[in-house]
RODO-2510 file (C-alpha; in nm, 4 decimals, decimal comma):
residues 407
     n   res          X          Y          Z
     1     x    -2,6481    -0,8043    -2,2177
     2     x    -2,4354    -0,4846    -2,1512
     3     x    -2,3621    -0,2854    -2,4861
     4     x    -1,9768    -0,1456    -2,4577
     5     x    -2,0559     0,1518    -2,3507
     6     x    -2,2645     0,0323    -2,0578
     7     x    -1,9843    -0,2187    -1,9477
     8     x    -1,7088     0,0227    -1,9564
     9     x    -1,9329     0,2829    -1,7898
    10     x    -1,9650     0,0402    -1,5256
    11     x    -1,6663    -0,0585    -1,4868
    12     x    -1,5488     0,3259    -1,4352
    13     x    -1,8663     0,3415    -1,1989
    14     x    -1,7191     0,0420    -0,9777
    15     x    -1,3939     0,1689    -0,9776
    16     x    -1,4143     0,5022    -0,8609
    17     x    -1,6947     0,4057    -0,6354
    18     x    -1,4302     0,1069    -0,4713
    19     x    -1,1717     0,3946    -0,3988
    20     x    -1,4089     0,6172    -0,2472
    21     x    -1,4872     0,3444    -0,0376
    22     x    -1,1329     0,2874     0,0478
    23     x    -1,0166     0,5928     0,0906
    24     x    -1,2541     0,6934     0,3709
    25     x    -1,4083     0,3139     0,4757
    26     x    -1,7718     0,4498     0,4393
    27     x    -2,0102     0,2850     0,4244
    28     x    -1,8522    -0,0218     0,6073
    29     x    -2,0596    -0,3607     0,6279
    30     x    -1,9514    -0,6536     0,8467
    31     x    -2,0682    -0,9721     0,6546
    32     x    -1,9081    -1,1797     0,8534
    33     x    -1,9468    -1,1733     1,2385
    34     x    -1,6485    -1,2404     1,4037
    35     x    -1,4250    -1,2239     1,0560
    36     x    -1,1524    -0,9512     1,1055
    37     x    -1,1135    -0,9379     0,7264
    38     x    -1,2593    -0,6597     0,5686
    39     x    -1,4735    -0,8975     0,3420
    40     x    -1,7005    -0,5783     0,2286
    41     x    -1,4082    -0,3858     0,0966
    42     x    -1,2906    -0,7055    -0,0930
    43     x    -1,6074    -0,7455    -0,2293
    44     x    -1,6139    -0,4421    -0,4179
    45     x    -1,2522    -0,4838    -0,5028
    46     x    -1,3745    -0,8130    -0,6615
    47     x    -1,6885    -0,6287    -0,8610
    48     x    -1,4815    -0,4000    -0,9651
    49     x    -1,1952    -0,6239    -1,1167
    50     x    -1,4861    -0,8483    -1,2805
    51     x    -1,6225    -0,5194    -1,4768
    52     x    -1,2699    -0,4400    -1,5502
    53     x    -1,2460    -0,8263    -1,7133
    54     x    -1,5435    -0,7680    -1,9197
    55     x    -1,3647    -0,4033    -2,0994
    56     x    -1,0149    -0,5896    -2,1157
    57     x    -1,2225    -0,8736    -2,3389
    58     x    -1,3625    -0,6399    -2,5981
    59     x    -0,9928    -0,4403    -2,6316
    60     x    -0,6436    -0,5724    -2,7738
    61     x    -0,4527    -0,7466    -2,5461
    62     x    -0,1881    -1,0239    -2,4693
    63     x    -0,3376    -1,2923    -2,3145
    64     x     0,0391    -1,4481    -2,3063
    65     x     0,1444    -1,1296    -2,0641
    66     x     0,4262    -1,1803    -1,8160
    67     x     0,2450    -0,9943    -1,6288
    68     x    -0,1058    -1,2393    -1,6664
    69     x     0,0549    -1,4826    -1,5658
    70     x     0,2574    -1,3686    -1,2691
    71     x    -0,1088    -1,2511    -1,1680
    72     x    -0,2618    -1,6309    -1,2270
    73     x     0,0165    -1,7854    -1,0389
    74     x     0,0248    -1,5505    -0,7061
    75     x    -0,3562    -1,5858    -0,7481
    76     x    -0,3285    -1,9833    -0,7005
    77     x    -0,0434    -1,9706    -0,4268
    78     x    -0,2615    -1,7438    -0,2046
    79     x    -0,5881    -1,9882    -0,2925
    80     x    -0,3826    -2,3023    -0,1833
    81     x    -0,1902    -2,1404     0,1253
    82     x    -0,5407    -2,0442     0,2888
    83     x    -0,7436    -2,3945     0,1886
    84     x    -0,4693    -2,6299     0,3400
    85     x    -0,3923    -2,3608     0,6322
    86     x    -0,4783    -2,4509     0,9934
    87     x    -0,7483    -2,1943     0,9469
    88     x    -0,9210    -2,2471     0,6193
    89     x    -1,1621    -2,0004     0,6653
    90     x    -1,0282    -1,6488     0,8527
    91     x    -0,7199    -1,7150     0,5762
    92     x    -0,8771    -1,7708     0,2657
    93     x    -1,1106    -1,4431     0,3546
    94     x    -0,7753    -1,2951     0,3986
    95     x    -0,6300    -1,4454     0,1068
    96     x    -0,9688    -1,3492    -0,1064
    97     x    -0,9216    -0,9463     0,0137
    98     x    -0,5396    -0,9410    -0,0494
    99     x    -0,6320    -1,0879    -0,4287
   100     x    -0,9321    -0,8624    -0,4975
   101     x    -0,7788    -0,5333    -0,3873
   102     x    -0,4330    -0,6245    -0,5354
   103     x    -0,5451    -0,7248    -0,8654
   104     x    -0,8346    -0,4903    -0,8323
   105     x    -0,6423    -0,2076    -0,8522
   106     x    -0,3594    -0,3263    -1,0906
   107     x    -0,5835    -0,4354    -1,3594
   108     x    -0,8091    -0,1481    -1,3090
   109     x    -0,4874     0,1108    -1,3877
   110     x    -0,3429    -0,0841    -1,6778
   111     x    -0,7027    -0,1525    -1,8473
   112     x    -0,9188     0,1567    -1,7454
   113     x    -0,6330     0,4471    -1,6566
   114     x    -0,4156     0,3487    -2,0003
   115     x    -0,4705     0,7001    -2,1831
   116     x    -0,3950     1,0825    -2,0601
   117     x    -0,7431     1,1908    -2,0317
   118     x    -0,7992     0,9044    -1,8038
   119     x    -0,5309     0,9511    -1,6061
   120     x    -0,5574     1,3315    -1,5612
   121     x    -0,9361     1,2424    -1,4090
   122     x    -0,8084     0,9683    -1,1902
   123     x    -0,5345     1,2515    -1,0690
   124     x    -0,8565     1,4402    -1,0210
   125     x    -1,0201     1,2188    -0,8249
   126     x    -0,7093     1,1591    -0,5878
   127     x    -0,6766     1,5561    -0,5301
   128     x    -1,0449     1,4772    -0,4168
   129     x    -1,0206     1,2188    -0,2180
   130     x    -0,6586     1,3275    -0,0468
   131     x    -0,8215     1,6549     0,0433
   132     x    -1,1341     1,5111     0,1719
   133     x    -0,9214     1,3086     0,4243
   134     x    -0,7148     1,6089     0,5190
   135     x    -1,0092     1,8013     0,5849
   136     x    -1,1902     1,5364     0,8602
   137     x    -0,8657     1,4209     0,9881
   138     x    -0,8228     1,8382     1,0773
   139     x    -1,1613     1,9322     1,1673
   140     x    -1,0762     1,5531     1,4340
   141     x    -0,7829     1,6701     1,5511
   142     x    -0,9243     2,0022     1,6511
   143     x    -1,2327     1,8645     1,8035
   144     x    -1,1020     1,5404     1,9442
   145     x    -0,7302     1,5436     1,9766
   146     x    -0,7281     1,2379     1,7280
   147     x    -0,6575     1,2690     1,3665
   148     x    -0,7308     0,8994     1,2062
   149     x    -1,0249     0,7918     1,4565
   150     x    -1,3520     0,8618     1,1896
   151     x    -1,1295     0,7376     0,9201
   152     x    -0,9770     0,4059     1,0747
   153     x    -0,9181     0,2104     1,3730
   154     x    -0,5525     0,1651     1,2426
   155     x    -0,3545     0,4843     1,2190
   156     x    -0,0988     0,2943     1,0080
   157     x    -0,3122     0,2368     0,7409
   158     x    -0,4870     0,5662     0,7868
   159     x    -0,1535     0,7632     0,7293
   160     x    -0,0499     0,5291     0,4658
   161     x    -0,3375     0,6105     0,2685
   162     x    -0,2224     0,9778     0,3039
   163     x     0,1308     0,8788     0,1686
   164     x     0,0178     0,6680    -0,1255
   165     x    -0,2245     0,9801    -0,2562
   166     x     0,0178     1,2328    -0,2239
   167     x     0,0948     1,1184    -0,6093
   168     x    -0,2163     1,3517    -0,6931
   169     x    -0,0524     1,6769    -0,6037
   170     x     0,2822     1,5545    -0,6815
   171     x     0,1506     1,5089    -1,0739
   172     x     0,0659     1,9031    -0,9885
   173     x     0,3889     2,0151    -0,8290
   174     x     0,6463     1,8068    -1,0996
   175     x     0,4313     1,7896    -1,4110
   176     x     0,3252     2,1149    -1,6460
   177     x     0,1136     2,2529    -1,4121
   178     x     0,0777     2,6233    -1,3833
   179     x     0,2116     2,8208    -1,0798
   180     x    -0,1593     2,8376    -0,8773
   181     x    -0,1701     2,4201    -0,9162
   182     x     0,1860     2,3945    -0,8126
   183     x     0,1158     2,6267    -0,4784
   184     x    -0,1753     2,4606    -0,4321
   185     x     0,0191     2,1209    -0,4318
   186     x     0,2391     2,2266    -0,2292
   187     x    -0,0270     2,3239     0,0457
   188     x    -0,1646     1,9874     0,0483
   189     x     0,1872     1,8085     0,0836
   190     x     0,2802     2,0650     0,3862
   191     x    -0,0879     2,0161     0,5442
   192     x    -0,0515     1,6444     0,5142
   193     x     0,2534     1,6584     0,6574
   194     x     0,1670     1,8551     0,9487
   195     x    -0,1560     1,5873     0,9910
   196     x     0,0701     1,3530     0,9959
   197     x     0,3130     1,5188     1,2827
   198     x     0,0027     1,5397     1,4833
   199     x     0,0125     1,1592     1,4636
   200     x     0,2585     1,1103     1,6865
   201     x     0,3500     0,8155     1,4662
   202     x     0,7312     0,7903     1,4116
   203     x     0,7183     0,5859     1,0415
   204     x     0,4772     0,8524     0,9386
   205     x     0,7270     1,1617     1,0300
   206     x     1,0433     1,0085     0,8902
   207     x     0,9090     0,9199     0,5425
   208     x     0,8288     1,2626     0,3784
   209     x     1,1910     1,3637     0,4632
   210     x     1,3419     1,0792     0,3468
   211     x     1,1184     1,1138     0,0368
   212     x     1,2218     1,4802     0,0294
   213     x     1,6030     1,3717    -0,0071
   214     x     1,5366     1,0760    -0,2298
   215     x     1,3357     1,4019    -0,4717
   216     x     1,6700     1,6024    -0,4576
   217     x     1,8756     1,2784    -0,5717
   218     x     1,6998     1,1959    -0,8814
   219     x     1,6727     1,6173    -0,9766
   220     x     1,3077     1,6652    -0,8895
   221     x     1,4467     1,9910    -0,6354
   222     x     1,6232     2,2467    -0,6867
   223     x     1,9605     2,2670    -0,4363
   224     x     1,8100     2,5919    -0,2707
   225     x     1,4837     2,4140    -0,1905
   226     x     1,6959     2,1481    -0,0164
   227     x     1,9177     2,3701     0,1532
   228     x     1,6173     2,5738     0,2499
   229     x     1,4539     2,3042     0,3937
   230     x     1,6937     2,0818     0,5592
   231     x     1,7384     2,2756     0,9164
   232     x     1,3206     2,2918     0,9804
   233     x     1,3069     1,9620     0,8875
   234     x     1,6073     1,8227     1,1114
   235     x     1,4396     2,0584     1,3450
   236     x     1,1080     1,9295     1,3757
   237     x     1,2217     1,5544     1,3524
   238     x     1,4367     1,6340     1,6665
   239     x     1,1226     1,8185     1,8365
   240     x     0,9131     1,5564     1,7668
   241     x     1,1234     1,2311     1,9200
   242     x     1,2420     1,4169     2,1996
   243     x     0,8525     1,4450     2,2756
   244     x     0,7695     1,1018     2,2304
   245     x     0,6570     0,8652     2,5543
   246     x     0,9069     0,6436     2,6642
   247     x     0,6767     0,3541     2,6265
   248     x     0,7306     0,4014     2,2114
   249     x     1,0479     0,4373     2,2424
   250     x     1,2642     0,1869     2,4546
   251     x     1,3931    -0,0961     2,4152
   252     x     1,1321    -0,3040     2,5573
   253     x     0,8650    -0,1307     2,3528
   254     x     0,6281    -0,4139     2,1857
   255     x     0,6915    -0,2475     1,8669
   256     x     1,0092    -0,2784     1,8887
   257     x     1,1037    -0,6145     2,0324
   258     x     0,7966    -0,7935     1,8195
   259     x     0,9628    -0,6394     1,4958
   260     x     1,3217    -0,6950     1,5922
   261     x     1,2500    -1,0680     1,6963
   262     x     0,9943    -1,1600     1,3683
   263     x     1,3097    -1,1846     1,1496
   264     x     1,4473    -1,5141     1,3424
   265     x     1,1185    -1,6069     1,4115
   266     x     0,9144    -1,5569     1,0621
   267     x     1,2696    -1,7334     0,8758
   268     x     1,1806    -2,0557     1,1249
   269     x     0,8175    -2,0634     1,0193
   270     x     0,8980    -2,0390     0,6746
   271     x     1,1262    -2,2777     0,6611
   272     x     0,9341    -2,5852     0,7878
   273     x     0,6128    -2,4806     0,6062
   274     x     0,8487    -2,3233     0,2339
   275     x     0,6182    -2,3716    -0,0477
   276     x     0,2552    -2,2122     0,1075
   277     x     0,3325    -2,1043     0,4222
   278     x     0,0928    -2,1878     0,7098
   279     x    -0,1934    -1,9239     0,5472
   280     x    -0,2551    -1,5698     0,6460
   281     x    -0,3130    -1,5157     1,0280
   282     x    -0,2830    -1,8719     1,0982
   283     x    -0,1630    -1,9378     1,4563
   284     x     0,1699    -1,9224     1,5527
   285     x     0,1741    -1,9887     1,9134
   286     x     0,2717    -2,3657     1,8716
   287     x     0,6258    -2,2640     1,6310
   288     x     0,7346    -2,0827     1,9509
   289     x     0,8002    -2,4647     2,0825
   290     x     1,1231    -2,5138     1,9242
   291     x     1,2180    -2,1410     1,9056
   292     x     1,4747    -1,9798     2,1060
   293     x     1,3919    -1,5704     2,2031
   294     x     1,7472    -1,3936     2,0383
   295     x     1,6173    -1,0388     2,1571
   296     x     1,7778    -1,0329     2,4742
   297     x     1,4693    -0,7569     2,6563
   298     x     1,2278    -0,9086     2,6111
   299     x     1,0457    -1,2874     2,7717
   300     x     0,9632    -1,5933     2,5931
   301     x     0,6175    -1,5042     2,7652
   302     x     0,5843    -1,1468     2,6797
   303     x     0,6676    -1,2290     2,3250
   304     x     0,4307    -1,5382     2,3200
   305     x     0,1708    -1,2845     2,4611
   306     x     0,2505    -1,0277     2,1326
   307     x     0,2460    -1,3630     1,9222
   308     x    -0,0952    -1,4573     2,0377
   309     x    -0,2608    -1,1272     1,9941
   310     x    -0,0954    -0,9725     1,6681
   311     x    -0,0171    -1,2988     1,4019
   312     x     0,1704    -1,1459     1,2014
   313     x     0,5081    -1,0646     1,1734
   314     x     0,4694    -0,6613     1,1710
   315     x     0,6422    -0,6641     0,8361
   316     x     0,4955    -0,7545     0,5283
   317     x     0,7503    -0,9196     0,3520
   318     x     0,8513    -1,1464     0,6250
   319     x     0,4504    -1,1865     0,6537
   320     x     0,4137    -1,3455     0,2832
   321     x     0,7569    -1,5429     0,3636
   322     x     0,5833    -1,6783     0,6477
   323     x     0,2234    -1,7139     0,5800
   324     x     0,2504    -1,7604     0,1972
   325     x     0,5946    -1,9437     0,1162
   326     x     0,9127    -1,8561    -0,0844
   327     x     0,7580    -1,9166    -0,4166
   328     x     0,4932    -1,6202    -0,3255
   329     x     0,7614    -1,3911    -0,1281
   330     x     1,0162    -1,4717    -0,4725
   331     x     0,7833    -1,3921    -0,7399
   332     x     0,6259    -1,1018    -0,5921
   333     x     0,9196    -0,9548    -0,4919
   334     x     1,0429    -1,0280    -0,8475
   335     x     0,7959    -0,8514    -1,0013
   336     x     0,8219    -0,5229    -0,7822
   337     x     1,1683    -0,4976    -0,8867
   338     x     1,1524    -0,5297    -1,2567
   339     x     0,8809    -0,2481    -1,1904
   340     x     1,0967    -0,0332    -0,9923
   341     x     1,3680    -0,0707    -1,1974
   342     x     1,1609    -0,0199    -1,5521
   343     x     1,0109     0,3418    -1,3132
   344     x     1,3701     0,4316    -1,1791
   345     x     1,4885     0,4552    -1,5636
   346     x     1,1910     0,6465    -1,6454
   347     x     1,2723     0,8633    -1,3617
   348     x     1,6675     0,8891    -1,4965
   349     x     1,5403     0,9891    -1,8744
   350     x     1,1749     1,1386    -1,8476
   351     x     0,9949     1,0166    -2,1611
   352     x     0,8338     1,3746    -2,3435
   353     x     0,5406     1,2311    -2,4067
   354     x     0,3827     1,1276    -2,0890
   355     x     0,1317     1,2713    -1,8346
   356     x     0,2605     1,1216    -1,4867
   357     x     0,5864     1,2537    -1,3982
   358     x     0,7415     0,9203    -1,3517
   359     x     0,8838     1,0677    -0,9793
   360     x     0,5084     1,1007    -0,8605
   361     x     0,4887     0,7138    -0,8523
   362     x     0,8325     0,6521    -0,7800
   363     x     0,7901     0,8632    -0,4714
   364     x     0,4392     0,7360    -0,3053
   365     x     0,5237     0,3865    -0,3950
   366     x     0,9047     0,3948    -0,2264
   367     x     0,6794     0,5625     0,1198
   368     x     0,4389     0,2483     0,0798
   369     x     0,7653     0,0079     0,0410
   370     x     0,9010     0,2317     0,3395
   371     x     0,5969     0,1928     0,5630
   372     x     0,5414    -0,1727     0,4794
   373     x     0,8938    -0,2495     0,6659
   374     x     0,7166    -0,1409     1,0043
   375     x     0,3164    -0,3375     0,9301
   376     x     0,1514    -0,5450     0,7152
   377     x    -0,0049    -0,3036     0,5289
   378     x    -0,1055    -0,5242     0,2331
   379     x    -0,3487    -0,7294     0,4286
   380     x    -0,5535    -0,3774     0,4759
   381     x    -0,7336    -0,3603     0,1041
   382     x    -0,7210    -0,0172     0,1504
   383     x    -0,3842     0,0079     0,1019
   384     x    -0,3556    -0,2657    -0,1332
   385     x    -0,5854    -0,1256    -0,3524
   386     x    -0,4101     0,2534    -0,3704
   387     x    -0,0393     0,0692    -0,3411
   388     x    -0,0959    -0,1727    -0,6387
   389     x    -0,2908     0,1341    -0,8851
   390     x     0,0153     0,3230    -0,8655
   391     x     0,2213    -0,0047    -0,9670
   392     x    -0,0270    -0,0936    -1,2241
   393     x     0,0168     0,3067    -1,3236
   394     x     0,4179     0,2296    -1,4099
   395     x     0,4237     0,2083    -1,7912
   396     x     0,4357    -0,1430    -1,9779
   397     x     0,7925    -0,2080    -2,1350
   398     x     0,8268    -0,1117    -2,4869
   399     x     0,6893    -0,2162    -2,7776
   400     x     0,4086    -0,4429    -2,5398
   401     x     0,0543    -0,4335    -2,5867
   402     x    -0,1591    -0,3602    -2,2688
   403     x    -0,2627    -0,7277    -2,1380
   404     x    -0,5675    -0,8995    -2,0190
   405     x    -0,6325    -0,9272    -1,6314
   406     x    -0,7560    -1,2209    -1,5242
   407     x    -1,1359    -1,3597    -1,5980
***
């Protein structure tokens, strides 16, 4: 047997280890031929969350946890969903990498990031990590023309991932930090920014500024910082969509009619499959049957076609609605808000005592709430895994003891 220092030691060790992993998908293992689920991140997701079981046992906690229990029940909904869907297998492997790298990296931030030291190494580790995929993105871009290629075969998730750790030098830039840390923040948030340009994708332009305006609202910026940055930024927004191809901008764009048409369509799946949904990435070809096409550019056959090849419905919300059931999209959507809203007052009356500047997690988790509008980001674990550490990061409500993850 482990002593306690051994088990929390490893459980630090398969933490860290599963972000690295995530952040730059190296080394990646296929276990499964054929399985598009990225069963070898999930895997360490799970390892991880078991060694992060084993410290919550030996620690004070509340086994009767709102939170514990919300965890239990989502757990069971997504277990059920992908057993009685019309693909067992692809979506309970699905349903198994959305659970590890959700509750993964929840658990691991309330049980193993719960004091300052902690934290200001895990702040460490993202200033590492965020840099490190700056730096091959760049040296990509300049060699290849691509910036997310060695990094991911997605550049959604791939600039997501850039979004989500921008709360490293955003600790930097609103926290105590001297004046070097603060310019040094502020490079990496203009050089991701400019990675991100380089894109060329249009969800990954428009959230920093909207971020940048939500910063100003809640007193983060100074009005001559906004006023000093408002023309280059309206600038280079109109630069960059007046150089955009056609083909990602009009009307008959796939991305656009596919996401414009999943709101009738998703509702109708959901609706004759409410309490699990028909399981993540199930089919959907044969609910097109008895559906009538409302976007009016777009084919029954060219959307079938998108339908056939994609499976999801480009959003994630409308995914879980969809492939999971009310009860799933209710409580989970539950739970984000009385998480928000618990951050948001943080935000309103910064509490003295605490490390994270409550608008470095209000900001990266808004772009990930942003970005998941547009993809089901998610069902990548590594974005659920960076999205769900900076929820698990938003401070219990007063006067509760840290709680147990599941075992």
């Amino acid at each position: 047997m482990f002593g306690w220092s051994r088990t929390r030691g490893l459980a630090w060790v398969l933490f860290y280890a599963t972000s690295f992993q995530l952040a730059f998908l190296k080394p990646y293992v296929v276990l499964i031929p054929g399985e598009r689920a990225n069963l070898f991140s999930g895997l360490l997701c799970a390892l991880s969350l078991g060694a992060t079981c084993l410290v919550a046992r030996k620690e004070a906690v509340d086994k009767k946890s709102p939170a514990l229990l919300i965890s239990l029940v989502l757990a069971t909904l997504i277990i059920l969903s992908g057993v009685l869907s019309s693909t067992p297998g692809s979506s309970s492997a699905r349903g198994f990498v959305l659970l590890a790298s959700g509750l993964g990296g929840f658990w691991g931030a309330r049980v193993l990031l719960n004091s300052e030291s902690r934290q200001k190494t895990f702040v460490w580790i993202g200033l590492i990590l965020l840099t490190g995929i700056l730096f091959i993105s760049l040296i990509s871009y300049l060699k290849g023309g691509s910036v997310y290629r060695p990094l991911d075969s997605n550049p959604h998730p791939w600039a997501t991932r850039i979004l989500l750790l921008g709360f490293a030098p955003l600790v930097l830039w609103f926290g105590q930090s001297g004046r070097l840390a603060q310019i040094a923040a502020g490079f990496l948030i203009g050089l991701g920014y400019l990675i991100l340009f380089r894109s060329r994708l249009k969800t990954a332009v428009l959230i920093p500024p909207i971020l940048y305006f939500l910063a100003a609202f809640f007193g983060g910026l100074r009005l001559r910082y906004l006023l000093a940055l408002f023309i280059p930024l309206l600038l280079i927004i109109t630069y960059f969509f007046f150089h955009l191809p056609s083909r990602k901008m009009g009307k008959e764009a796939e991305p656009v009619y596919y996401r414009l048409e999943n709101y009738g369509f998703s509702w109708s799946i959901a609706v004759r499959h409410p309490v699990l949904g028909i399981g993540l990435r199930a089919p959907r070809g044969e609910f097109l049957n008895d559906y009538e096409i409302k976007y009016p550019y777009v084919t029954r056959e060219k959307f079938a076609d998108s339908v056939k090849g994609i499976r999801t419905s480009d959003n994630i919300f409308l995914t879980f609605m969809a492939d999971l059931g009310f009860p799933f999209l209710l409580l989970y959507s539950f739970s984000m808000i009385v998480l928000l809203i618990r951050l948001v007052r943080r935000v309103v009356a910064p509490p003295s005592a605490s490390f994270l500047p409550p608008l470095s997690l209000l900001l990266p988790i808004s772009a990930g709430l942003l970005y998941f509008q547009v993809y089901d980001g998610l069902l990548f674990p590594q974005i659920s895994w960076f999205f769900h550490i900076l929820l698990g990061l938003i401070p219990p409500a007063p006067g509760s003891s840290p709680p147990a993850p599941p075992s």
